[in-house]
Backbone as CSV, one residue per row, in Angstrom:
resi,resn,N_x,N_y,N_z,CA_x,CA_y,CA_z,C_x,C_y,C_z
1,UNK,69.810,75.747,114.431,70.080,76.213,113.082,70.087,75.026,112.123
2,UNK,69.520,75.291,110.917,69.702,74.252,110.104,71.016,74.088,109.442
3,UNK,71.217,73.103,109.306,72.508,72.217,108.277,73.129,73.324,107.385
4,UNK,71.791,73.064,106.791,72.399,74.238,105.587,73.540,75.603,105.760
5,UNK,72.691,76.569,106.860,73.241,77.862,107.423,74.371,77.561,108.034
6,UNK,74.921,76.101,108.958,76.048,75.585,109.590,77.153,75.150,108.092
7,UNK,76.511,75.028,107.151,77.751,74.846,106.061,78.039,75.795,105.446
8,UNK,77.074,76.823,105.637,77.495,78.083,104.553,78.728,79.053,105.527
9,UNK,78.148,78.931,106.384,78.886,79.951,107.981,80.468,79.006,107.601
10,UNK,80.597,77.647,107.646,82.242,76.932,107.582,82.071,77.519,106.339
11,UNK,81.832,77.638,105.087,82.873,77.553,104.122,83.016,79.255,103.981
12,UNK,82.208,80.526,104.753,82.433,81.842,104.652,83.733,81.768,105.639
13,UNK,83.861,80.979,106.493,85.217,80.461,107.313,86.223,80.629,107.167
14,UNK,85.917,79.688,105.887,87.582,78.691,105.256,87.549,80.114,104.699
15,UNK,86.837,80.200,103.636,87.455,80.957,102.344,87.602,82.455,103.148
16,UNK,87.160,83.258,104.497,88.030,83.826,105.334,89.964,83.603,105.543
17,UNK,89.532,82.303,106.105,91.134,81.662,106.786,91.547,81.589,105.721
18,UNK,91.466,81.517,104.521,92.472,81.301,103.114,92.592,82.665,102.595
19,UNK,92.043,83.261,102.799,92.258,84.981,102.552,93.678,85.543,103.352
20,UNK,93.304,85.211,104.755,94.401,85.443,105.882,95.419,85.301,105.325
21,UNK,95.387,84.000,105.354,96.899,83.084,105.568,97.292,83.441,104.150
22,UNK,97.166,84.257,103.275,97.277,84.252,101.886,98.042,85.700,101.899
23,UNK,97.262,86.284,102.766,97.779,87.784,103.082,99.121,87.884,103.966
24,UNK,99.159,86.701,104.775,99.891,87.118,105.587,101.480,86.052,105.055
25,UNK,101.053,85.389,104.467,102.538,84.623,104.068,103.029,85.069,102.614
26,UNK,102.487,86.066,102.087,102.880,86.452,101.099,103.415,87.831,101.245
27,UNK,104.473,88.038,100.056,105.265,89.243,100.414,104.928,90.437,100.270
28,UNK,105.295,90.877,101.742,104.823,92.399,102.137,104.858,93.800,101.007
29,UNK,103.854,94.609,101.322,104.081,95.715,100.355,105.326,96.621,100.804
30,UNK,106.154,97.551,99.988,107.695,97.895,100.296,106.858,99.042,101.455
31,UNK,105.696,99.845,101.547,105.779,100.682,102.294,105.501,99.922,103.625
32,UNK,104.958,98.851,103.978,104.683,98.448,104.682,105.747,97.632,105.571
33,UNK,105.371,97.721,107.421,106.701,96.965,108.302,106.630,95.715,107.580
34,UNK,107.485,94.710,108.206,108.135,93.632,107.613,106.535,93.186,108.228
35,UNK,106.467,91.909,107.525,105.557,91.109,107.451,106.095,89.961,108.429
36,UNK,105.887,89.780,109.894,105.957,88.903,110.913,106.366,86.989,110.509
37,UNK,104.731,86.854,109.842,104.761,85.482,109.518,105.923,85.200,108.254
38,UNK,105.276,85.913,107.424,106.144,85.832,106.235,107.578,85.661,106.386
39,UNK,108.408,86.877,107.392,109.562,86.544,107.835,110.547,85.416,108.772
40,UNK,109.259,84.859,109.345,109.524,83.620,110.180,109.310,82.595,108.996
41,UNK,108.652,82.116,108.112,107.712,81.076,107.152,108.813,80.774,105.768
42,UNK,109.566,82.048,105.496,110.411,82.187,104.178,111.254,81.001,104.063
43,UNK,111.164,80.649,103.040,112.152,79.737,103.218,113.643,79.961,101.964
């Protein structure tokens, strides 16, 4: 694969993994169970 397609694939990645971690450490909706990370992460 070229370079190119290997940098586009990491940064559809990251900006994946920053979606996540964005979703998941931020506070839960009220209908929704407690939020796992969020509740361990709170400070």
């Amino acid at each position: 694969m070229s370079r190119r397609r290997i940098a586009l694939y990491l940064f559809i990645a990251f900006i994946a993994l920053v979606i996540a971690y964005y979703n998941l450490v931020d506070e839960p909706q009220p209908e929704w169970p407690v939020n796992l990370v969020h509740f361990l992460m709170r400070h």
